[in-house]
C-alpha positions as CSV (number, residue, x, y, z in Angstrom):
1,X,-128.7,106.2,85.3
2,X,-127.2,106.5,81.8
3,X,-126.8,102.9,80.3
4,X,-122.7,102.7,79.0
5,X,-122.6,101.9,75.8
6,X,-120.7,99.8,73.2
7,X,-120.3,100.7,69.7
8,X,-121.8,98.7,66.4
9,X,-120.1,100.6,64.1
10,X,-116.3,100.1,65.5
11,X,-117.2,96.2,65.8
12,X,-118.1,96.0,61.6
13,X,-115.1,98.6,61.4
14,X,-112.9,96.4,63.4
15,X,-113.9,93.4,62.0
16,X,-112.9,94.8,58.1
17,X,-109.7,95.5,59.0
18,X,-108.7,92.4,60.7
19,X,-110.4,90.5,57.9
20,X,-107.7,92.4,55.7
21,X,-105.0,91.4,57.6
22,X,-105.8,87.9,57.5
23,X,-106.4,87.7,53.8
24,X,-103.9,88.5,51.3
25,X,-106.6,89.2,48.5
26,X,-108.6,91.5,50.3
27,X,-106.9,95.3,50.9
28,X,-107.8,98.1,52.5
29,X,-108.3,100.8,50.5
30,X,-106.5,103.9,51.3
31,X,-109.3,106.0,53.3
32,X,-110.0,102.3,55.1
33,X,-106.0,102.4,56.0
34,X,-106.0,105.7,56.9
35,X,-108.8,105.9,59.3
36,X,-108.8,102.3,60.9
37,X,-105.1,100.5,60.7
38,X,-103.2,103.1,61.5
39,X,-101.1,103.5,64.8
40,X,-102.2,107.3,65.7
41,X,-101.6,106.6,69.3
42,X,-97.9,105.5,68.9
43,X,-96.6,109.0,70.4
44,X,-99.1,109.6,73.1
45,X,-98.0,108.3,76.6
46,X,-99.7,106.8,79.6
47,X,-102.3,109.7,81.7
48,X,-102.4,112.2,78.5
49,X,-105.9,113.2,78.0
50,X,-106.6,114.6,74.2
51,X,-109.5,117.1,74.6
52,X,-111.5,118.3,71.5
53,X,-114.2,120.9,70.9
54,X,-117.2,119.9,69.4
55,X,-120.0,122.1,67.8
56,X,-123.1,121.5,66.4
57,X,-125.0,123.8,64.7
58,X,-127.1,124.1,60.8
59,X,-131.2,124.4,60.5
60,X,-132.7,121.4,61.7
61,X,-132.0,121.9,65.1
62,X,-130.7,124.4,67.9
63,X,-126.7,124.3,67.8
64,X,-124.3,123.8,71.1
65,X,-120.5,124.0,71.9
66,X,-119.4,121.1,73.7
67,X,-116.3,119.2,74.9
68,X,-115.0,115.6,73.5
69,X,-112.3,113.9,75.9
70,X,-110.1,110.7,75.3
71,X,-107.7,109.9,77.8
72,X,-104.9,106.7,78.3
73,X,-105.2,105.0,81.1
74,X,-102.8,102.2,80.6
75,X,-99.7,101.4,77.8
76,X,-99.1,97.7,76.4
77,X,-95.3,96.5,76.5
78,X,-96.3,96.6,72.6
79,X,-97.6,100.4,72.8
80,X,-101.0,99.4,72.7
81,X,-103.4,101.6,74.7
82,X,-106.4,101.2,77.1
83,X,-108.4,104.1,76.9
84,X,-111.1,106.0,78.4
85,X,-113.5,108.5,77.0
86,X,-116.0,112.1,77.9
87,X,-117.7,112.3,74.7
88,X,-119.8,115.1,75.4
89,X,-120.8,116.2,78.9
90,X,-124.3,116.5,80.5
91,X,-127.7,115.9,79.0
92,X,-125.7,115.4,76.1
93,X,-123.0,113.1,77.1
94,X,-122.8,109.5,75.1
95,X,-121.4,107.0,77.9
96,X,-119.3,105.0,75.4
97,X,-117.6,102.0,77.0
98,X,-113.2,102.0,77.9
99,X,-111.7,100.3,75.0
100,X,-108.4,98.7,75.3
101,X,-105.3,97.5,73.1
102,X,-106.0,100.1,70.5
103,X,-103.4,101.4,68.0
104,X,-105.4,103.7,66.2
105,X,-107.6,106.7,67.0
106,X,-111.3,104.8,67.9
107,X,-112.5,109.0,68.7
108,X,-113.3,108.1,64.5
109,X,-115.1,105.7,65.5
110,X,-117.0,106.9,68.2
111,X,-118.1,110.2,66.2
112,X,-119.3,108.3,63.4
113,X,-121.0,105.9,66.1
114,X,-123.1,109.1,67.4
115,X,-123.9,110.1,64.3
116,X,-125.7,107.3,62.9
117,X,-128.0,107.4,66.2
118,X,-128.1,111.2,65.4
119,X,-129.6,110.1,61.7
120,X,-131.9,107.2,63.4
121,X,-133.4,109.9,65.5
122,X,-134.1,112.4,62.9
123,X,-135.2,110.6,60.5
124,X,-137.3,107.5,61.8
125,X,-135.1,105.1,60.2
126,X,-132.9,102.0,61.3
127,X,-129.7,102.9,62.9
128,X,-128.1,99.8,61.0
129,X,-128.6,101.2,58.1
130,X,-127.0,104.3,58.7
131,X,-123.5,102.1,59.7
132,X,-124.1,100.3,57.1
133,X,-123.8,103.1,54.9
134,X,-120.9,104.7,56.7
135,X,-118.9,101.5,56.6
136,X,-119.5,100.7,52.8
137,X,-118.4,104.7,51.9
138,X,-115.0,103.9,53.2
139,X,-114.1,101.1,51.3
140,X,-115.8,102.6,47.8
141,X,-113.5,104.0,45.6
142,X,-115.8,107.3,45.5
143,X,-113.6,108.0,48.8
144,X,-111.5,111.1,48.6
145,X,-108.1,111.5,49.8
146,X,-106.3,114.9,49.4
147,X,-103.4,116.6,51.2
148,X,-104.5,119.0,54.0
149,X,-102.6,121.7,56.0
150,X,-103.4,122.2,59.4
151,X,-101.6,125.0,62.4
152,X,-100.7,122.8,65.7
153,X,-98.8,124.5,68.4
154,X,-97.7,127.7,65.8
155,X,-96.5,125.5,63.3
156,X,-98.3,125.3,60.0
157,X,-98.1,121.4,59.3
158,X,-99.1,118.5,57.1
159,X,-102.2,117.1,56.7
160,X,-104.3,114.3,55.0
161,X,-108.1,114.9,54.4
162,X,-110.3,111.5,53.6
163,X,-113.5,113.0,52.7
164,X,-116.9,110.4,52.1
165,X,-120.2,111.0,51.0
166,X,-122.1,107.4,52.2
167,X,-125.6,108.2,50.9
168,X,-125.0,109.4,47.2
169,X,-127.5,107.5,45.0
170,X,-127.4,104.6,47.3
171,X,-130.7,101.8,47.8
172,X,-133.8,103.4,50.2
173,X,-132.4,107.1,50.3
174,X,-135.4,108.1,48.8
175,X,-136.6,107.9,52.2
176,X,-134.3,110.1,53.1
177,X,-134.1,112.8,50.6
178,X,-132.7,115.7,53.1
179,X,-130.0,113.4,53.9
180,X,-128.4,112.1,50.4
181,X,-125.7,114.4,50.3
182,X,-124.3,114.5,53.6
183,X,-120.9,114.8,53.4
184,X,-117.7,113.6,56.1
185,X,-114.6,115.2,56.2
186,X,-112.0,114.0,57.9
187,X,-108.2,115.6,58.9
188,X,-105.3,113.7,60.3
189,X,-101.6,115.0,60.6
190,X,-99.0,113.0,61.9
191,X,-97.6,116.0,64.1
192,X,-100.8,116.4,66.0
193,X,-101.5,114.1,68.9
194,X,-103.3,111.2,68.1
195,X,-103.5,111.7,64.7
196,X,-107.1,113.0,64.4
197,X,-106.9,117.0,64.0
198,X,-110.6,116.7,63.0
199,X,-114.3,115.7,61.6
200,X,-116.6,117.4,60.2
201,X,-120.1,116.2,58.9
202,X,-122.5,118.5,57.1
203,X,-125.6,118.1,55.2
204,X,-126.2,121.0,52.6
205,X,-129.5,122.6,52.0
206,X,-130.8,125.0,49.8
207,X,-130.3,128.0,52.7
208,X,-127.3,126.7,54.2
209,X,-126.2,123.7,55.9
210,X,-129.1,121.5,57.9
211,X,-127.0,119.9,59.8
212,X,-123.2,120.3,60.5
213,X,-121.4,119.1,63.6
214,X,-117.4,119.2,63.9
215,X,-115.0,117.6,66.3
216,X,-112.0,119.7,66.3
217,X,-108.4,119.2,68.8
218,X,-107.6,121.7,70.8
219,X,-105.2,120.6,73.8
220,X,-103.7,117.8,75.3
221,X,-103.3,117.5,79.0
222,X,-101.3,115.0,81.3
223,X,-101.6,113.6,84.7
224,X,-98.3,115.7,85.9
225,X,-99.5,118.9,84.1
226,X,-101.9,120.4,82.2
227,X,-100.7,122.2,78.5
228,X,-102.8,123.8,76.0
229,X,-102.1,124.2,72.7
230,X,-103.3,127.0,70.3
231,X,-105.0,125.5,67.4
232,X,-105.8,127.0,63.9
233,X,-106.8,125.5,61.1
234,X,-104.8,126.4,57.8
235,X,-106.8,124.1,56.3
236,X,-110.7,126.0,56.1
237,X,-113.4,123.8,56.8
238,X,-115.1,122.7,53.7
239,X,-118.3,124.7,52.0
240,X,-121.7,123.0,51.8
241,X,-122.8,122.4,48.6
242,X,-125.7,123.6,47.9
């Protein structure tokens, strides 16, 4: 039996933002904002399930097409939402815990949450580390953010792009050479449900990406019916640098 499991990286997230909240001399810095204090949910109703494709693929290790689902299972007088998630289904599935009275998009979260196991199992070292890392790119002002375009449902619409590269020059990544310029790219548009469109995490190499793994939306479902909607990227994913 699969263990459920909570998420270390969404608690030091969590607990940056409400720090900000509470202190007028600390801010958020725009990617921070973007990504963690923002109400993506606010349009999404009660029994909608947001359903995203996810691919891995790149060098290191065979690649696979999987499924990501998020679905609302209960809506605050105040629109917060409880939620539930499917992050990945079989031998592959990550049985991440409900969360509930969320605002923003925690599939962010939970992405970023996998990923720093992903490094931890790759490479030997600590998973801490790894959220550390992630955490501290966010709130550096190294952070990107650049206007997007993304197609949702036929229409070619706005988009923000936050992209961060944690491991850049930072203390022990000697250990983990391969690693150092791993890059994450991230796409929110206020037209698409939920407000993630999409991740995308690569590490370049010298023959191509070793490691690249996307979460991508492709339809939205509800409880009385079930409607998919044709998604296209304007917006091309981004090159590894090599």
């Amino acid at each position: 039996m699969m263990r459920r499991l909570g998420t270390g990286l969404a608690t030091a997230l969590l607990a940056v933002v409400m720090t900000a909240s509470g202190a007028a001399a600390f801010e958020l810095t725009k990617a921070q904002a973007l990504l963690f204090d923002t109400n993506h949910l606010r349009d999404v109703a009660g029994d909608t399930t947001l359903r995203y494709r996810f691919e891995k693929a790149g060098a290191l290790e065979a690649g696979f097409t999987d499924s990501v689902e998020m679905t609302v299972t209960a809506v605050d007088p105040d629109g917060r939402k409880d939620l539930e998630f499917r992050f990945l289904t079989g031998e592959r599935a990550v049985p991440f815990d409900a969360m509930h009275k969320f605002r923003g998009n925690p599939l962010i979260m939970l992405f970023l949450e996998r990923d720093a196991r992903e490094m931890k199992r790759l490479t030997g070292g600590s998973e801490l580390y790894f959220r550390n890392r992630l955490r501290n790119a966010f709130a550096a002002a190294a952070a990107e953010v650049k206007p997007a375009t993304v197609t949702w449902q036929d229409r070619s619409v706005p988009a923000t792009e936050v992209v961060v590269r944690p491991f850049v020059a930072v203390e022990l990544i000697e250990r983990f050479p391969r690693f150092e310029h791993k890059e994450y790219h991230f796409i929110l548009a206020d037209a698409v449900p939920g407000g993630l469109y999409a991740v995308h995490a690569f590490t370049p190499g010298a023959d191509g990406p070793l490691t690249d793994e996307s979460m991508v939306l492709t339809d939205t479902r509800t409880a009385a019916a079930v409607g998919t909607a044709p998604v296209q990227a304007a917006h091309s994913q981004p090159e590894p640098r090599r």
